[in-house]
TORKOL-4160 file (C-alpha; in steps of 0.2 Angstrom, whole numbers, padded with zeros to 4 digits, m for minus):
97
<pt num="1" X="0000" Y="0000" Z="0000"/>
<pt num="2" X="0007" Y="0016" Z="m0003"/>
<pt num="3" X="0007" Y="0029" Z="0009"/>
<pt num="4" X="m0003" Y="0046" Z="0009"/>
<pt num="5" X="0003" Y="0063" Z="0008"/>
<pt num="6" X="m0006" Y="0079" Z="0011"/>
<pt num="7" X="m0003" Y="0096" Z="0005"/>
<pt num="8" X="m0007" Y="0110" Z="0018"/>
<pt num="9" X="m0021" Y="0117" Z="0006"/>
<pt num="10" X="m0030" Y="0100" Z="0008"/>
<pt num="11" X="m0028" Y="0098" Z="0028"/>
<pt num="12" X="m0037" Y="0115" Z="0027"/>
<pt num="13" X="m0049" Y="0109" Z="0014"/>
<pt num="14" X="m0054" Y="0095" Z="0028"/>
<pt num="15" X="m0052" Y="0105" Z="0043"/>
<pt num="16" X="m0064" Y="0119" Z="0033"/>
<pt num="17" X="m0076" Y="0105" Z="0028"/>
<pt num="18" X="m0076" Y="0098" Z="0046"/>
<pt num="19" X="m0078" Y="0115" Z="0055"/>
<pt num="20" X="m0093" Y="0118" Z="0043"/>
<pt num="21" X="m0102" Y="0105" Z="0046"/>
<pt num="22" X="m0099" Y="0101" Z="0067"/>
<pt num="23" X="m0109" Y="0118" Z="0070"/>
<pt num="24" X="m0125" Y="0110" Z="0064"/>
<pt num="25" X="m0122" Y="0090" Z="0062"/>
<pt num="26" X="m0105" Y="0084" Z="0073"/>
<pt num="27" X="m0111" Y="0068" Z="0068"/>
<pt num="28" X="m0114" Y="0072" Z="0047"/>
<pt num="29" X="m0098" Y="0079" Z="0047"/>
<pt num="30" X="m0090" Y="0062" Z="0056"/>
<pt num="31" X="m0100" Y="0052" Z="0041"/>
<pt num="32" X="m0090" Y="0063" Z="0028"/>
<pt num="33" X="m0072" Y="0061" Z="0036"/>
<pt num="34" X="m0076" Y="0045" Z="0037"/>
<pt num="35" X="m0082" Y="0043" Z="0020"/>
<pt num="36" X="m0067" Y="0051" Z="0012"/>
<pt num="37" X="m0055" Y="0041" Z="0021"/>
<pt num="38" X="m0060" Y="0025" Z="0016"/>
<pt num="39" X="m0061" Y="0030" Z="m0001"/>
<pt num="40" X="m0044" Y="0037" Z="0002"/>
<pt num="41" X="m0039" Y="0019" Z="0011"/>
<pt num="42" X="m0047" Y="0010" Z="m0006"/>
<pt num="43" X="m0032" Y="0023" Z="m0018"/>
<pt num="44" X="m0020" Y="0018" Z="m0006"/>
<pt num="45" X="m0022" Y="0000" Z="m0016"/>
<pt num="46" X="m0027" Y="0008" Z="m0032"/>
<pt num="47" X="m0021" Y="0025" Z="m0036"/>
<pt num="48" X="m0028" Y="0024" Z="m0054"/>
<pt num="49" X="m0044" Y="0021" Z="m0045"/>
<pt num="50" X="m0048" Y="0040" Z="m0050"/>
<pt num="51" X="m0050" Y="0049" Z="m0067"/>
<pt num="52" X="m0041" Y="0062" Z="m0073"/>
<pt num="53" X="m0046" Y="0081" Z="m0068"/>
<pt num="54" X="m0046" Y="0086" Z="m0087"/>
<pt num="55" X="m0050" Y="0104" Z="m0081"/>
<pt num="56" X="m0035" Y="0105" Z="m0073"/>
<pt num="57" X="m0022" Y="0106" Z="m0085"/>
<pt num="58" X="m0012" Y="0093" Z="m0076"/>
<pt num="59" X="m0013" Y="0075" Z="m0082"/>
<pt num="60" X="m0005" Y="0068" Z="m0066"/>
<pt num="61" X="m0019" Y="0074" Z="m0056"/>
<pt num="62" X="m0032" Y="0063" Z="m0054"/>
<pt num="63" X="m0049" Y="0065" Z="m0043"/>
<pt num="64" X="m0062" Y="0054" Z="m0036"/>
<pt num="65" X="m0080" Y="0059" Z="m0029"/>
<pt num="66" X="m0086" Y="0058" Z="m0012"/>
<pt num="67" X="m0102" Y="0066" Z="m0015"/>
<pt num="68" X="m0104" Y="0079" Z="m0012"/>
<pt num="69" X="m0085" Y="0083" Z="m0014"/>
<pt num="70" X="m0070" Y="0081" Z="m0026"/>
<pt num="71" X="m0053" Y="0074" Z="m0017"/>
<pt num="72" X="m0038" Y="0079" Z="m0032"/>
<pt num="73" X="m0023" Y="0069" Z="m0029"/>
<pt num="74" X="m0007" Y="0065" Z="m0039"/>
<pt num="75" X="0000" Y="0045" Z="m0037"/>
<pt num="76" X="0017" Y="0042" Z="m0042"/>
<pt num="77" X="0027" Y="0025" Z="m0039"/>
<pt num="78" X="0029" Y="0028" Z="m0020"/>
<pt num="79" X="0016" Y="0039" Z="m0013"/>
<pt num="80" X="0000" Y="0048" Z="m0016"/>
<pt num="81" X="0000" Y="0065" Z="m0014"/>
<pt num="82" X="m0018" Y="0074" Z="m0008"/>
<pt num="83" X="m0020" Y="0090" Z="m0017"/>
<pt num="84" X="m0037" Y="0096" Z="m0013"/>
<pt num="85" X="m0053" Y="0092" Z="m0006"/>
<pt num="86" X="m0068" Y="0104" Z="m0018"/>
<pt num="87" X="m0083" Y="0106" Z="m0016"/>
<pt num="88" X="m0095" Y="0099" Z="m0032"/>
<pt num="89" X="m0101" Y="0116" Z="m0036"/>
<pt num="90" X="m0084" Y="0125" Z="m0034"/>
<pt num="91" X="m0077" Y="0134" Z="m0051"/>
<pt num="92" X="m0059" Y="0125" Z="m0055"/>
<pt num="93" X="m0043" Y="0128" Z="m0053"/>
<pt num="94" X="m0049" Y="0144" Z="m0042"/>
<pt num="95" X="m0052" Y="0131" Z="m0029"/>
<pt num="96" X="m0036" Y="0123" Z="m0029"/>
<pt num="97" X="m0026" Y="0141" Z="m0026"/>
């Protein structure tokens, strides 16, 4: 399995998403940490699990959907790297500045 790696801007991403939802739902926003990490467990195994962010410009950086958010990543031969955790309805790249 290779390991994870996170960018500052997606431990904000998290820590924003998290803070969001707590004020209303502490146990929603449990469901979607817990969501994202297991889909996060299952690239560990499968880093071409995701399709390629066309919009990005990048074709390293690939995404998969936890609905209601898109997690960007970029695999290579040892490591995943977590790029950005966006919103569905956010324009792109704005939301990976």
């Amino acid at each position: 399995m290779l390991p994870l790696f996170w960018t500052e801007r997606a431990v904000a991403h998290l820590e924003a998403i998290v803070d969001y939802y707590s004020i209303t739902s502490p146990v929603y926003a449990e469901s979607i940490v817990a969501r994202i990490d297991h889909r996060l467990q299952l690239l560990r195994r499968h880093p071409e699990l995701g399709k390629m962010a066309i919009e990005i410009g990048d074709p390293m950086i690939r995404e998969v959907v936890v609905s209601p958010y898109r997690v960007f990543y970029r695999p290579s031969a040892d490591a995943i790297e977590i790029l950005a955790i966006v919103h569905e309805r956010r324009h792109l790249p704005a939301a990976m500045e």
